[in-house]
C-alpha positions in Angstrom: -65.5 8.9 -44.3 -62.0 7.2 -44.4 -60.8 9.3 -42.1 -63.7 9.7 -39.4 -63.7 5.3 -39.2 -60.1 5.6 -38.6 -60.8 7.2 -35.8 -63.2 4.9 -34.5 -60.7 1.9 -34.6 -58.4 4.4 -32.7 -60.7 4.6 -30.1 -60.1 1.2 -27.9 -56.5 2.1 -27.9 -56.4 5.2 -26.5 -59.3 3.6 -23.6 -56.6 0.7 -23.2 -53.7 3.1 -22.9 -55.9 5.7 -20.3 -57.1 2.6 -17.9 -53.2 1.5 -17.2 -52.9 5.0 -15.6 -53.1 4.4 -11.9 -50.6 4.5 -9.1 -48.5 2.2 -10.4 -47.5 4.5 -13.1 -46.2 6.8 -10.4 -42.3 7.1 -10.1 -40.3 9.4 -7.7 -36.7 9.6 -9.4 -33.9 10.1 -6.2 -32.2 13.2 -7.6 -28.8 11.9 -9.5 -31.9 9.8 -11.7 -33.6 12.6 -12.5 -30.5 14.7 -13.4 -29.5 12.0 -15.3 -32.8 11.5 -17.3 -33.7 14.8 -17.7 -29.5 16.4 -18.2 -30.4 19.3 -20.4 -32.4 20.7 -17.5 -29.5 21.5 -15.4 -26.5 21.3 -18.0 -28.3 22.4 -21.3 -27.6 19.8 -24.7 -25.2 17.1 -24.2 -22.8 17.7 -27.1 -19.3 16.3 -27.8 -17.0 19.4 -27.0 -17.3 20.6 -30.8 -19.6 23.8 -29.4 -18.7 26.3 -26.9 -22.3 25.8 -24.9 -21.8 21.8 -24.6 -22.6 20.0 -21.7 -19.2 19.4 -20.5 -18.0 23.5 -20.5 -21.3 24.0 -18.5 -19.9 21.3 -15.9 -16.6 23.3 -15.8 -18.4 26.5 -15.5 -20.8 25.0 -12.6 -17.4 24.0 -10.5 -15.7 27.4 -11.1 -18.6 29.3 -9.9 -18.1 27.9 -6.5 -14.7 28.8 -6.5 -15.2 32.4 -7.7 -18.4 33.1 -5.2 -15.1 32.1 -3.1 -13.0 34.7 -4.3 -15.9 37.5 -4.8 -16.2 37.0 -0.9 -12.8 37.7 0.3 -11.5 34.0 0.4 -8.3 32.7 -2.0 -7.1 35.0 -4.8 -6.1 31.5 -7.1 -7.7 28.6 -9.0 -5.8 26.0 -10.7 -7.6 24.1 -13.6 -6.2 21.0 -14.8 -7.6 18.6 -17.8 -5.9 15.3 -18.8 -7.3 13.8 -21.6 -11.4 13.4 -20.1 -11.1 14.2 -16.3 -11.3 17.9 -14.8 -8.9 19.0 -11.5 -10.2 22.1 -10.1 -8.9 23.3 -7.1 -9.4 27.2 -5.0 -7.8 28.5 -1.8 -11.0 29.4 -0.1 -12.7 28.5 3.1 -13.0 24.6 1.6 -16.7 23.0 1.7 -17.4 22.4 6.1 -16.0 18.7 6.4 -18.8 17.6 7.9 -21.3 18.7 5.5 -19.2 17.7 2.1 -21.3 14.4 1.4 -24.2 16.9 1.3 -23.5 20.0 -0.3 -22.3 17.8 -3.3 -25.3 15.1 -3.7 -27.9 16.6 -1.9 -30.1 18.7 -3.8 -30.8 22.4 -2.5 -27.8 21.8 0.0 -25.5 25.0 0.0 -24.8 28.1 2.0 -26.0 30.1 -0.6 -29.8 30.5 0.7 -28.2 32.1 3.4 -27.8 36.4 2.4 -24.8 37.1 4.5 -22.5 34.2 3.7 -23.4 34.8 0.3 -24.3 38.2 -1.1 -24.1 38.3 -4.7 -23.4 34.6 -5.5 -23.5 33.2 -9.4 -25.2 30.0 -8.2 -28.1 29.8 -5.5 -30.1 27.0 -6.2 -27.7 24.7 -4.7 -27.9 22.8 -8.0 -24.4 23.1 -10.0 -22.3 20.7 -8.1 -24.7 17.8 -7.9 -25.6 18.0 -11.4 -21.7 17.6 -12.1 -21.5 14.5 -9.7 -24.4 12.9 -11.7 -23.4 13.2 -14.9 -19.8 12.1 -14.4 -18.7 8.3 -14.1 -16.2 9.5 -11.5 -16.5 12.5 -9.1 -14.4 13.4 -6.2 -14.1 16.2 -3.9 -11.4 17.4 -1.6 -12.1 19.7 1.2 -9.4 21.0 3.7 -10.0 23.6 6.7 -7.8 24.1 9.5 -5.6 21.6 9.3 -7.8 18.7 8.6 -9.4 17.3 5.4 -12.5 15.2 4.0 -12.6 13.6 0.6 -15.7 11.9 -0.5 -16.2 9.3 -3.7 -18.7 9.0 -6.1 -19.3 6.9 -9.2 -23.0 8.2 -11.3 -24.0 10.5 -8.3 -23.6 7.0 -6.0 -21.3 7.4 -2.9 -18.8 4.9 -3.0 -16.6 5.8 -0.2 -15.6 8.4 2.4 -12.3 8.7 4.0 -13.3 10.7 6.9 -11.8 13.6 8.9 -8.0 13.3 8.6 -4.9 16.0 9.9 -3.3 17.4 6.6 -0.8 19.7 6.0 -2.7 21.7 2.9 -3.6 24.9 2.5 -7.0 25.5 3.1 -9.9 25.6 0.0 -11.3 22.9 -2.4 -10.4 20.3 -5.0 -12.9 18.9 -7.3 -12.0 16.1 -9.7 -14.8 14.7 -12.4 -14.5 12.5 -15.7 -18.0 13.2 -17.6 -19.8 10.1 -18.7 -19.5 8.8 -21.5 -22.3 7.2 -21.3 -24.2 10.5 -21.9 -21.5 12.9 -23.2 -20.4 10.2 -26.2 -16.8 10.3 -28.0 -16.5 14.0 -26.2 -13.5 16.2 -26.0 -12.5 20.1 -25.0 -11.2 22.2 -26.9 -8.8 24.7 -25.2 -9.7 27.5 -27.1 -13.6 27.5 -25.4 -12.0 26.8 -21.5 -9.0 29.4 -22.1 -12.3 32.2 -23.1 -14.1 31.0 -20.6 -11.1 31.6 -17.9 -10.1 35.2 -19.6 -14.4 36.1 -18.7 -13.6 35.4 -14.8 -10.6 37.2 -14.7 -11.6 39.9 -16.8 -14.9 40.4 -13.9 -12.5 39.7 -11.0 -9.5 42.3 -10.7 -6.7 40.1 -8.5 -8.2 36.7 -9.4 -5.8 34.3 -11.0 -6.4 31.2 -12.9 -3.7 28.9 -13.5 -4.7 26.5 -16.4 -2.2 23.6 -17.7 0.3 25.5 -16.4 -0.5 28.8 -18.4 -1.5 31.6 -16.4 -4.4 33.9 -16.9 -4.7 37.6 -14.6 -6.2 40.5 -15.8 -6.0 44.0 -14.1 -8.4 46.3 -16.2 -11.3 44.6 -16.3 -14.0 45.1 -18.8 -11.5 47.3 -20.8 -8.7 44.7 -20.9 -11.6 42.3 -22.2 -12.3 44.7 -25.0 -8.6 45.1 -25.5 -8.0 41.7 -25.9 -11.2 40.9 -28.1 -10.2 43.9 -31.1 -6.7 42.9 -30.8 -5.7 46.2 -33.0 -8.3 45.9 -35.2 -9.7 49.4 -36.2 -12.2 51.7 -33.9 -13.5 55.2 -34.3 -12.2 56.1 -30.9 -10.5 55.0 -27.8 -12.4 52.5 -25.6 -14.5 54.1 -23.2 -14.7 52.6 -19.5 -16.9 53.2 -17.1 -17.0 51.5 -13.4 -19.0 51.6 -10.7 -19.4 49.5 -7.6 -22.1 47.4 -8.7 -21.9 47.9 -12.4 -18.9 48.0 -15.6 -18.9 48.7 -18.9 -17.1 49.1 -21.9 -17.6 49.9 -25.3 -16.4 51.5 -29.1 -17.3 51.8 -32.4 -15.7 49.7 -34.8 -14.3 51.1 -37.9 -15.2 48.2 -39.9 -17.8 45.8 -38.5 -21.2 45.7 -38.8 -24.4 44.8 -36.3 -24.2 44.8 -32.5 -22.0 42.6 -30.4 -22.5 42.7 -26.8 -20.9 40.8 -24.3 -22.5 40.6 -21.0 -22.5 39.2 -17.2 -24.2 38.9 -14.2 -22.3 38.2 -10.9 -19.2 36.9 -13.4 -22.1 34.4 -14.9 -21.5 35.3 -19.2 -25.3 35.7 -20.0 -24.8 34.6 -23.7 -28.4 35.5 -24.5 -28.1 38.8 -22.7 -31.5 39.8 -20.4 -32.4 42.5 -18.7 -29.6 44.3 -17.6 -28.1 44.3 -21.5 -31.3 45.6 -22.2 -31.1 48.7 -20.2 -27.7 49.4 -21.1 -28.6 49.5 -24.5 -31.5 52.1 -24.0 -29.8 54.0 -21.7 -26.4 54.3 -23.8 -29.4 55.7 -26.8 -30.6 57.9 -24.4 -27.8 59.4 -22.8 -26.1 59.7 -26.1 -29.6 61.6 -27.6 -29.4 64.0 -24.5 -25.7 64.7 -24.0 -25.9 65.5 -28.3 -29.4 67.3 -28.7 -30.1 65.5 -31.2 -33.0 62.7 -31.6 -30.8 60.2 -33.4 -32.2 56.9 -34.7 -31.9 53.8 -32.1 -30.0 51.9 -34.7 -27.4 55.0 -35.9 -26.0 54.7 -32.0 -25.5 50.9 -31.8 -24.7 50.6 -35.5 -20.8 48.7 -35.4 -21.0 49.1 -31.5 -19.1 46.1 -29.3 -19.8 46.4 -25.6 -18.9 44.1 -22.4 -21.4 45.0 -19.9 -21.0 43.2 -15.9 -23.7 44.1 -13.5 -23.7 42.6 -9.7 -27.1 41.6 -8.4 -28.4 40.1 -5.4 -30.8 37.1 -5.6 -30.7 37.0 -9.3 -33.6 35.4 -11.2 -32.3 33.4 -14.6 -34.2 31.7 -17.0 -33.1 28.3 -16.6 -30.2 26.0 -14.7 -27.7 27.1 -17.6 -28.3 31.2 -16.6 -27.9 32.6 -20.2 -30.3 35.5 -19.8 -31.1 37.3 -17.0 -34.7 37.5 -16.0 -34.6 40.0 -13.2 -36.1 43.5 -12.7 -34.8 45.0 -9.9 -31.0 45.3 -8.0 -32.4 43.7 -5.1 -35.6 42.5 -4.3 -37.6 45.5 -3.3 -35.2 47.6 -4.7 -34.0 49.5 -7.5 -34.9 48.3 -10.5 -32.4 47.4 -13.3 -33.2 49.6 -15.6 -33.6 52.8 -13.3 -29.9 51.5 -12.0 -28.2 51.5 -15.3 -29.6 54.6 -16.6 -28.9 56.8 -13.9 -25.0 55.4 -14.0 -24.5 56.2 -17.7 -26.4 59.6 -17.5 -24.0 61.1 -14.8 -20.7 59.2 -15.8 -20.7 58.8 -19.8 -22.0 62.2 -20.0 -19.4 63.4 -18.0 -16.6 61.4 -20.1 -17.9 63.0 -23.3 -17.7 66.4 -21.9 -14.4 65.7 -20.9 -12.9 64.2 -23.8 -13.9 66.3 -26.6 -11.6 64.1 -29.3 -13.6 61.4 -28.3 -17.2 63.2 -28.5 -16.3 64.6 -31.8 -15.3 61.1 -33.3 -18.9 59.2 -31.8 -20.6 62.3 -33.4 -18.7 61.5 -36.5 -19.8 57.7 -36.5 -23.5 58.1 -35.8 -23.8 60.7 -38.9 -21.8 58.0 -40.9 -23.9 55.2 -40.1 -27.2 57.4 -40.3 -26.2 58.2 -43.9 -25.5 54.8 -44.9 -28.6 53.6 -43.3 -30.9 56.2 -45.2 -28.7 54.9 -48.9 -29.8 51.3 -47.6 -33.2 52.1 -47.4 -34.6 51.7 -50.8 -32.4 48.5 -51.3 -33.5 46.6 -48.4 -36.9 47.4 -49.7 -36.4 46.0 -53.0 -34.9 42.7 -51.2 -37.6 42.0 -48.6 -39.9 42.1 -51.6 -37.2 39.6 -53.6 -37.1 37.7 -50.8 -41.0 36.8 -50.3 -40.9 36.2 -54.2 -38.1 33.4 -53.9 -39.0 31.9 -50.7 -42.9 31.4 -51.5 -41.6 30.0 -55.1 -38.1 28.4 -55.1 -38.2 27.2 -51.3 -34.7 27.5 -51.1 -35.0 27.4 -47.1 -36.4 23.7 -45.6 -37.3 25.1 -42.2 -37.3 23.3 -39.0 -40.0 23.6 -36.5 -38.3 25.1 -33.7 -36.1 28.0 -33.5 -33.2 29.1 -31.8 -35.0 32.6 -30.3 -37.6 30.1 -29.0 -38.1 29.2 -25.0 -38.1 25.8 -25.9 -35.5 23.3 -24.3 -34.8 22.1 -27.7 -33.2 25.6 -28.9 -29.6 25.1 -28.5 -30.2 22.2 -30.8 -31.3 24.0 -33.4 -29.3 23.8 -37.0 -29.2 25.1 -40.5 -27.2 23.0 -43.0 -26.2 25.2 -45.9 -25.0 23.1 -48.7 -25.2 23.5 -52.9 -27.1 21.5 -55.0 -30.2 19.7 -55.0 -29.1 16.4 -54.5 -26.7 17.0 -51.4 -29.6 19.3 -49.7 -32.3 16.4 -50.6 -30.1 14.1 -48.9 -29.5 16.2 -45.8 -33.7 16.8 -46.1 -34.6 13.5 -46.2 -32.3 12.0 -43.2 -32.8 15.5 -41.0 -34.9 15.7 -37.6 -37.6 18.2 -38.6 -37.8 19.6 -35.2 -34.6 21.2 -35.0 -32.3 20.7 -38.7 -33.7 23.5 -41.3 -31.8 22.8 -44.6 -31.0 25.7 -47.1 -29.5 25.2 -50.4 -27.3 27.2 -52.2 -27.0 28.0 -56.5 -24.3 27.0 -57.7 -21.2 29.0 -55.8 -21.9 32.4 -54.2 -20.3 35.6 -54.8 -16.8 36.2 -53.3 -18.2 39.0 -51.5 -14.3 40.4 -50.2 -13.7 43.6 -50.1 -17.5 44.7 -50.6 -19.9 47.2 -48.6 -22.7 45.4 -47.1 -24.9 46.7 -50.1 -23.9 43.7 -51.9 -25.8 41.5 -49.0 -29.1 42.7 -50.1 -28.3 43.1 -53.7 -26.6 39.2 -54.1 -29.6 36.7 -54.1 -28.1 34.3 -52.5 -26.6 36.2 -49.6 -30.0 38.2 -48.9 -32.1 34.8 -48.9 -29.0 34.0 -46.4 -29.4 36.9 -44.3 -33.1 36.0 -44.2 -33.3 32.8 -43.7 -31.1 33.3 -40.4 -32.9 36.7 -39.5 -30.0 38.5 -38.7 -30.7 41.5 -40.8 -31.6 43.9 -38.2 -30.3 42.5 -35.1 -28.2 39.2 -34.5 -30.0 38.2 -31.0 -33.0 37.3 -33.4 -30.9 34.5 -35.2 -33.2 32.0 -35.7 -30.8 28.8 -35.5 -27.6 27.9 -33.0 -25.6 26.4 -35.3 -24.8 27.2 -38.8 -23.2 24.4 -40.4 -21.5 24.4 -44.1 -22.5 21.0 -45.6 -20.4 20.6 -48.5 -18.2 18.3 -50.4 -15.1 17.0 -49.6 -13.4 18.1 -52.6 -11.4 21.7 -54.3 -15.3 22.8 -54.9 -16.7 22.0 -51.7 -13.2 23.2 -50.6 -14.2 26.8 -52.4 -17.5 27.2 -51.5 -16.8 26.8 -47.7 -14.1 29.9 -48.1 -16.6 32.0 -50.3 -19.5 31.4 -47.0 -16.7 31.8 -44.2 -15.7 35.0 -45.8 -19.6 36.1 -46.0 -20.0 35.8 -42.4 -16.3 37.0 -41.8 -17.1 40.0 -44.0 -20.3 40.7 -42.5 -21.5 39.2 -39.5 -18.1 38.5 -37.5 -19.8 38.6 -34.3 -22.1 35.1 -35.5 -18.5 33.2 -35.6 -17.0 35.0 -32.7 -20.3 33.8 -30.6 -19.1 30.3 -31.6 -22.4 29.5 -34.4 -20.0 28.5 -37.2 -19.1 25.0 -38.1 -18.2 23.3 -40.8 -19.8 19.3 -41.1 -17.3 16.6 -41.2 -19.2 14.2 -44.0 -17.1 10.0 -44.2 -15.2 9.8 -47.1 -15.3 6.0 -47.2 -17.9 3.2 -46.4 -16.0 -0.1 -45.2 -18.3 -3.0 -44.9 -18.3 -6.6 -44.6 -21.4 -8.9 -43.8 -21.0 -8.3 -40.0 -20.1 -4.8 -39.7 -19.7 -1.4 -41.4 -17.7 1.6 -41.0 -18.0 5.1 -41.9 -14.1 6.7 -42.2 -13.4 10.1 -42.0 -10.0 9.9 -42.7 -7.6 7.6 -44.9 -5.8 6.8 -41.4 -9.9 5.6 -40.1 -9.7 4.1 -43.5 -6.7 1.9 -43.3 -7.7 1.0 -39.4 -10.7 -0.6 -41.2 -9.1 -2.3 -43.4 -7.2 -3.8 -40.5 -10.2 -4.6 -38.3 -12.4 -6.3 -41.2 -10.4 -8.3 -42.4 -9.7 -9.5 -46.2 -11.5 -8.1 -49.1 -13.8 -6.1 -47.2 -16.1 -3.9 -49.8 -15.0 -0.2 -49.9 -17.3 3.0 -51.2 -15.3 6.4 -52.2 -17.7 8.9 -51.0 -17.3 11.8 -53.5 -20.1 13.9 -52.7 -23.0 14.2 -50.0 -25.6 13.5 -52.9 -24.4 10.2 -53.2 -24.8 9.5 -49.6 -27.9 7.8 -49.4 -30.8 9.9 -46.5 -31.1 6.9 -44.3 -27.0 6.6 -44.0 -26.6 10.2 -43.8 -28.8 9.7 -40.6 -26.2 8.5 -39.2 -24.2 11.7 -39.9 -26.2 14.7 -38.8 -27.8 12.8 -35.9 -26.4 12.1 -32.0 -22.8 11.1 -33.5 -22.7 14.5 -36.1 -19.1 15.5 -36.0 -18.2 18.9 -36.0 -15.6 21.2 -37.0 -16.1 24.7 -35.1 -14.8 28.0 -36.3 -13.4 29.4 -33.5 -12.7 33.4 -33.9 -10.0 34.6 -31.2 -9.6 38.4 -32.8 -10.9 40.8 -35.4 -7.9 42.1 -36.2 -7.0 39.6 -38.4 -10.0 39.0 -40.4 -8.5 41.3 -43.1 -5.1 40.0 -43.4 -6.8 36.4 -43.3 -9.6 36.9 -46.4 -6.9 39.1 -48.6 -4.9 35.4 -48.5 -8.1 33.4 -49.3 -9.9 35.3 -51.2 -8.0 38.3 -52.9 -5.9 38.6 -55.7 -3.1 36.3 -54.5 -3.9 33.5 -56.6 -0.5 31.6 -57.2 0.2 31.3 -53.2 -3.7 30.5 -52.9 -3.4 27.5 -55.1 0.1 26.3 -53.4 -2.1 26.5 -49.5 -4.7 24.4 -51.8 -2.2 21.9 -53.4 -0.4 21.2 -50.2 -3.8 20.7 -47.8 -4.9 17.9 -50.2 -4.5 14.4 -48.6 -6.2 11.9 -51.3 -8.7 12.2 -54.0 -9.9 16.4 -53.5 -10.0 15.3 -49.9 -8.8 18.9 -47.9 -7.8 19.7 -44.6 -10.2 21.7 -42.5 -9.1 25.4 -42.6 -8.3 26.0 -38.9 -8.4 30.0 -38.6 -6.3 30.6 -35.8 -6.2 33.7 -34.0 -8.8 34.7 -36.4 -10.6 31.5 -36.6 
């Protein structure tokens, strides 16, 4: 009864709020508004640099893409890429943007050459979209055109013109130079990391032979392609057999077996654009590679003893490419060309004439694939009964103990919220109430850890489903049987800033080192940077990270401001820990260059080196069991 005369009171409202709908209420944004309202849209999430899919590596990305559809069609064989400190220089050697047309194709929406077929064949970008998007959403944009002796820059401040210099003789080599400083206004405190722009440069020249990218001064050329990319990636670490390579005019790929990893990692492109969430085309290599594989051996082998420890770089080339959004993650399209081929059909017949070939050719290399699918077939059929036992543990624990706070949306979702999606794994109940309490339900899922988990180095992936901890883990990111199902983005370790929180961060980075490499090689892993002081007066309070943020508080506020040692996160109060899992979250990524490390790296950690352990331990501390980050270069 309560409820049904609540409703009746709610009534008049929602008349009230339906009658002010009229043509009043009726806006037409101009296009740098909309961009501008709407961002994630064209660019994705915002971010502050701290991910490798942020905003500002998208705007980047949307810049080089003009240059390479350059290069791809016969026109300047270098780009230079410069950053100092927030502004981008990017300049190419092609044609250069028609002088006359430059206010146009760079604040005019669906202004570009690329609707035209023949200028154009096989561009990355043909909505005519990326460049205006990065004028929008920068609070200073310029670009630079020169052909034939003359030249044309144009000025713009938030997508508004704000001057033109006009047709002028010059003495430069023909192309393009594009200069942007994101906004702060939407991007935040941002910043780039090299590591993400020096990947992102290898992927184009890895998918152009002869392209050169000079960046900062350091110079990027590949001249093997996909192979050099696979090359590059393993760095030494150990394989079952040499990489195999195969090319064709429209299509590349390259792929092993490692010796010591686990899952699937694929890396895959469309016209040089890195589909990070795959599509179509990765899905046809990967029946085709079962099938051809089934046919060439006799044998009806299981689709998961092929592909079991299998890293691939696939690159396909087609014309008038469909994506799923702006951002072009996953490929959407069926056929070569429209009309034509289709994808799968294209793929297939490829790998059934020229990896069947290879194998028949390279008997070493036949015999040691053979060798690989029996070993992972055997180990698969030992699993069986164990990853029984654990589903069934795992419905038991998560119906009672609710170890796993889930969010609403999910990072394998079509939703234009799902790169924002997060799991905080932290330890104990009063840190993950915290973090439960403060969290946005929509996208932050909390799971909490008991006690510390197993220091799982050195173990078979048995121990995943056996450990409690690690197969709730497993689960609760539903990676188990295949890592493009992870349900979240980001996986952040939320502990404390002390020699525990320290310990537990190392015994969860060696997890996913262990077992799922390819999760911090994608760029999912971060660790969550958590204030370890409050600094407050009557008129202002800040949250400091650092004892340098602390002292520069001290200097700010004044005399005998009041000062709170943070010691854990459960003493962090939910509505200020809002303030640090929310739009100003900082972020630590771990950033994984090459495997071949990872074993070197997690016998210093975590083996039985424990004097030279301690000694790395003793000498990070700064104040109090505060720690230094781990930093896992070339590994992490």
């Amino acid at each position: 009864m309560q409820s049904f005369l609540g409703l009746i009171y709610i009534c008049p409202l929602i008349m009230e709020t339906v009658e002010k709908y009229n043509e009043e209420s009726i806006r037409s944004l101009d296009w740098k508004e909309h961009i501008r309202l709407r961002p994630g849209m064209y660019i994705g999430k915002l971010g502050d640099g701290s991910s490798h899919d942020d905003g500002i590596y998208v705007l980047i990305k949307e810049i080089i893409d003009n240059c390479i559809d350059e290069f791809t069609m016969g026109h300047g064989r270098n780009i230079e890429v410069t950053i100092k400190e927030h502004t981008v220089f990017i300049r190419d050697y092609g044609r250069g943007i028609p002088l006359g047309k430059l206010v146009e194709c760079v604040s005019q929406i669906n202004t570009g050459a690329k609707y035209d077929s023949k200028v154009f064949k096989k561009a990355v970008g043909l909505n005519g979209v990326g460049s205006k998007a990065v004028n929008a959403l920068s609070s200073f944009f310029t670009a630079q055109a020169v052909r034939e002796g003359r030249t044309n820059t144009v000025e713009f401040r938030q997508g508004e013109l704000v001057n033109e210099t006009g047709e002028q003789p010059t003495d430069m080599r023909n192309g393009t130079l594009i200069s942007f400083t994101p906004d702060v206004q939407l991007f935040g405190n941002y910043h780039f990391l090299k590591e993400y722009i020096e990947q992102m440069l290898w992927n184009y020249c890895f998918l152009n032979n002869g392209l050169t990218i000079i960046f900062n001064g350091q110079r990027f050329l590949a001249k093997n392609g996909l192979l050099d990319m696979l090359e590059k990636s393993n760095n030494g670490s150990p394989i079952n057999y040499p990489i195999i390579h195969i090319k064709d005019e429209d299509f590349e790929c390259a792929f092993t077996h490692s010796a010591k990893q686990y899952g699937e990692e694929y890396y895959s492109f469309v016209n040089g654009q890195h589909t990070t969430q795959g599509g179509t085309h990765l899905a046809a290599f990967r029946d085709a590679l079962v099938k051809t594989i089934r046919e060439f051996y006799g044998k009806d082998f299981e689709y998961s003893d092929i592909r079991s420890s299998i890293i691939a770089a696939v690159s396909i080339k087609v014309s008038e490419p469909l994506f799923e959004s702006q951002t072009k993650t996953k490929l959407g399209s069926q056929h070569i060309e429209p009309g034509g081929i289709t994808i799968n059909k294209f793929i297939a017949d490829i790998l059934k004439k020229k990896l069947d070939n290879f194998l028949h050719m390279n008997s070493d290399t036949a015999e040691a694939l053979y060798r690989k699918i029996l070993q992972s077939e055997k180990e698969r059929k030992e699993m069986a009964n164990i990853k029984k036992l654990a589903k069934e543990s795992v419905k038991k624990v998560s119906l009672h103990n609710k170890k796993l706070r889930d969010c609403r949306l999910h990072y394998n979702s079509n939703d234009e919220r799902r790169l924002e999606t997060t799991l905080f794994i932290t330890e104990g109940d009063s840190a993950s109430g915290s973090i439960t309490k403060s969290r946005d339900v929509n996208t932050q899922a909390v799971f909490s850890l008991k006690g510390k988990p197993l220091n799982c180095y050195g173990k078979t992936k048995k121990v995943v489903y056996e450990n409690e901890e690690f197969n709730l883990l497993q689960s609760a990111l539903n990676i188990e049987d295949d890592i493009e199902n992870l349900r979240y983005n980001n996986i952040v370790i939320a502990t404390d800033a002390d020699v525990d929180g320290m310990h537990i961060r190392l015994l969860l980075l060696t997890f996913f080192l262990q077992f799922f490499p390819d999760l911090v090689k994608s760029g999912h892993v971060y660790i969550l940077q958590t204030p370890l002081f409050r600094v407050r007066n009557k008129k202002k309070t800040n949250y400091c990270y650092s004892e340098q943020e602390r002292q520069d508080a001290l200097k700010e506020l004044g005399p005998n401001p009041e000062i709170t040692r943070f010691k854990g996160l459960g003493e962090i109060s939910p509505d200020e820990f809002r303030h640090f899992i929310g739009a100003s979250m900082r972020l630590d990524p771990v950033i994984l260059k090459h495997l071949s490390e990872i074993d070197a790296i997690l016998s210093f950690y975590m083996g039985s080196n424990t004097p030279e352990r301690q000694l790395f331990i003793i000498d990070n501390l700064r104040n109090e069991g505060e720690i230094e980050a781990v930093v896992l270069d070339e590994v992490a």
